[in-house]
N, C-alpha and C positions, 0 to 999 in steps of 0.2 A: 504493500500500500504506500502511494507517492504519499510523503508529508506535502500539508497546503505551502505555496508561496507564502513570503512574509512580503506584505505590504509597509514598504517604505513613505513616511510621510515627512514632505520637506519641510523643516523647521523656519519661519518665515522669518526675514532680514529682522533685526531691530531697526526701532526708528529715534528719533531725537527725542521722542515723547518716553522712551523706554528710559533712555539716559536722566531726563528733566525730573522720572519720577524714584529715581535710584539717588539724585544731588538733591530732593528735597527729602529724604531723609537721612545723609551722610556724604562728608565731602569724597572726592576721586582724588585717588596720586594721579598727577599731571600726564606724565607719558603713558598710563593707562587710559585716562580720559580724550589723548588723543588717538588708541588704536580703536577707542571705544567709536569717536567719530569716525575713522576709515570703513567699519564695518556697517553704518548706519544705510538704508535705503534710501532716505530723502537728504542727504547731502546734496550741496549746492559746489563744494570742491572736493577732487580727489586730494590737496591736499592740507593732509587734519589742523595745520597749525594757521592755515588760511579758513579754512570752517569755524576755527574757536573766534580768529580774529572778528570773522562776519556774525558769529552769534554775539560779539559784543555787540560790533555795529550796529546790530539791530532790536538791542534795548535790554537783550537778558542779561540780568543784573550778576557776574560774575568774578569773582578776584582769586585770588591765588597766595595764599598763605603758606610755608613751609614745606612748598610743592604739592600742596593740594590744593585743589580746584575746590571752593565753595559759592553754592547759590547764597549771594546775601543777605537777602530778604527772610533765611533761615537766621542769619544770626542778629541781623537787624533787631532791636527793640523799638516800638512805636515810635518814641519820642527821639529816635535817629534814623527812621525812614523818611526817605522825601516823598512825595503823592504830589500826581497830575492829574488835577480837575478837569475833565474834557466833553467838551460840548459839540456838536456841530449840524448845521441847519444846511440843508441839500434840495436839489431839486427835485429828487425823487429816490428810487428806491436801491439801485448797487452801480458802483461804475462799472459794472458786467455789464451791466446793460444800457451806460454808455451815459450815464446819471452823475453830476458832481457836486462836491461841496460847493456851498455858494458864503458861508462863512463857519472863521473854528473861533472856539476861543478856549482858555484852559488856564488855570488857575497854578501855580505851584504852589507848594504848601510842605511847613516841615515844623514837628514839636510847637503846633499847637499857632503857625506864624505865616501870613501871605509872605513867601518871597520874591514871587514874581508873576509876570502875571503875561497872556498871550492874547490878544484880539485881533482880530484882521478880517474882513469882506474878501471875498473872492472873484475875480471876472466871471463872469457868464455867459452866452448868449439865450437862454431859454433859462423861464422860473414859471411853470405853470400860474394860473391865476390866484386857485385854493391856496398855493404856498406862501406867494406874497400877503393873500390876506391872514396866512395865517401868522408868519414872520412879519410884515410889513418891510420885507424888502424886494425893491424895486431894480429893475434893470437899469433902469437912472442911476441908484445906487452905485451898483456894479462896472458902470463905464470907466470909470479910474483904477478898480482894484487892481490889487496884484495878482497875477497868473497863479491858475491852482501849481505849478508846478515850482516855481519860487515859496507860496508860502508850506506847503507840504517839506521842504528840504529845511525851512525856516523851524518849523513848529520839530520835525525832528531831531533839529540841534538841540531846543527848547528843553522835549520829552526829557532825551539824554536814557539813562535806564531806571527814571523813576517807576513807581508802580502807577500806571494807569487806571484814575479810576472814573467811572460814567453813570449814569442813571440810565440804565437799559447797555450794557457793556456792550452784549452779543452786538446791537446795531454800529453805535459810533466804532467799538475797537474794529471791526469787520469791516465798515465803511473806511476807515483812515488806513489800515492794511490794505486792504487791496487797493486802495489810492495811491499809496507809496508802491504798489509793486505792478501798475498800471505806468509809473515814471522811471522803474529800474531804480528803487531808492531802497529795495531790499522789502523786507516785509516786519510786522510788529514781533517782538518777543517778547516784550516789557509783560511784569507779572502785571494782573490786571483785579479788578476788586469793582464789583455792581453794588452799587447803595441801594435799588431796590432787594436784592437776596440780603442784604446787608439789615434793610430796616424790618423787611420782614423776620427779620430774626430778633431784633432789639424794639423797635415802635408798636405798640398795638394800634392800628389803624385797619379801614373797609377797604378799601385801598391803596395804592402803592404807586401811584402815579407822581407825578413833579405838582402839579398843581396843587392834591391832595395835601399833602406832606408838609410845602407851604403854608396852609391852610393852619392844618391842625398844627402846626411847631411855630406858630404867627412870626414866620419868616420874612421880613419886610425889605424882600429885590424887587422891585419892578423890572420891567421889560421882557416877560414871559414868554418863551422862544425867538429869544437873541441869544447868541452862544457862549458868550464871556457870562452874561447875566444868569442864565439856566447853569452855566457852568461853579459860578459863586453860590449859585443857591444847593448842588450838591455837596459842597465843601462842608456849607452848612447841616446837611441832612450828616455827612457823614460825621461831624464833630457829636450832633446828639445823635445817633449810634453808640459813640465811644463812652458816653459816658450812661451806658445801659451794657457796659460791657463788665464782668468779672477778669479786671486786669492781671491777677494775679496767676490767669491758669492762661489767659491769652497773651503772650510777652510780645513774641516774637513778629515779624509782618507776616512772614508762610501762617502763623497760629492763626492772625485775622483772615486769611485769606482760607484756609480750611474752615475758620468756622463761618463765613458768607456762605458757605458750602453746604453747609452739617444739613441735619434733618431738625435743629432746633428752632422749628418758626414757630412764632406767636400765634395760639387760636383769639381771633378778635372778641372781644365780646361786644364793639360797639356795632 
């Protein structure tokens, strides 16, 4: 009696997300973390020490301490994390589909302090009508601005490798990524933090929206989708988060960003 064939099943490439979730729970010796990059599938160079350089470049927050490589945002404490407040109002829905910003704005922020701060309009040639009234901006406006392709290279010098954060993340980080890699400017890596997963885990509120949140936290920005202004007003959403947060078991920035994450959202009672 023939014994059966053994069925070989190919073992599939790593990818950088295998790496990203091995450095958030322990640093790599270096010359390991670069054969770790040769062997990855979605490498951008065959060579490793050009891939570490490019994942700086594009925002993941990494250093190199006694020859090992640490994500920093693991050892970061709060009040020595810098945070990018980011906003941005478009004409419509992905530049996949050929849609762009029409203004960004974004806040930087560190221990508890504005340190700087990003506004800018965008050229255009098209802003549907609903968007303008809903932004209140006009192609009149936009005749002067600067080209989305200067302030995208602008605002990424800006970012740098702070942690990114947004009210609705998936939309603005997704829309600003593939913005930058629609210009060859690389794509986002920056660790990133949603204030709505953020509030629903700290605010008891009916909803979760920017207006909402305003509301109930008598937030007092006017200019309600302008993107510096929506952009200041999550700064503020995330500062009352933090102080609904038990600091003592959350130190670190990776700890706030797993717990945006957790299953511990607030049941509302209002």
């Amino acid at each position: 009696m023939k014994s059966p064939k053994r069925r070989y099943v190919l073992k599939p490439k790593p990818t950088f997300l295998d790496i990203l979730r091995r450095l958030k729970k322990e640093p790599i010796e270096f010359n390991e973390f670069l054969k770790l990059l040769e062997q990855i599938s979605d490498k951008f160079y065959e060579n490793s020490e050009l891939e570490f350089e490019l994942l700086l470049i594009n925002g993941l927050p990494l250093d190199i301490k006694n020859n090992f490589v640490y994500l920093k945002t693991t050892q970061n404490i709060l009040s020595e994390q810098g945070f990018c407040f980011v906003d941005i109002e478009t004409n419509g829905g992905s530049p996949k589909k050929g849609y762009q910003i029409i203004e960004l704005g974004a806040v930087k922020y560190k221990n508890g302090q504005i340190i700087d701060k990003f506004d800018s309009l965008v050229f255009a040639k098209e802003i549907p009508p609903y968007i303008q009234e809903v932004t209140n901006i006009t192609l009149k406006m936009l005749e002067t601005a600067p080209r989305l392709e200067k302030v995208l290279k602008d605002f990424k010098e800006f970012l740098g490798d702070d942690v990114f954060v947004a009210h609705d993340i998936k939309f603005d980080y997704t829309f600003v990524s593939d913005s930058f890699e629609k210009y060859n400017l690389g794509k986002l890596l920056n660790r990133k933090i949603c204030t709505i997963d953020l509030a629903r885990r700290t605010i008891p509120s009916s909803k979760y929206g920017l207006s909402t949140l305003k509301e109930l936290l008598n937030i007092d920005v006017e200019n309600h989708h302008r993107a510096y202004y929506d952009a200041l007003t999550t700064k503020i959403i995330f500062e009352n988060c933090l102080k609904n947060i038990d600091l003592e078991k959350i130190k670190s920035t990776e700890d706030l960003i797993a717990f945006s994450k957790s299953n511990n959202i607030i049941k509302s009672n209002i």
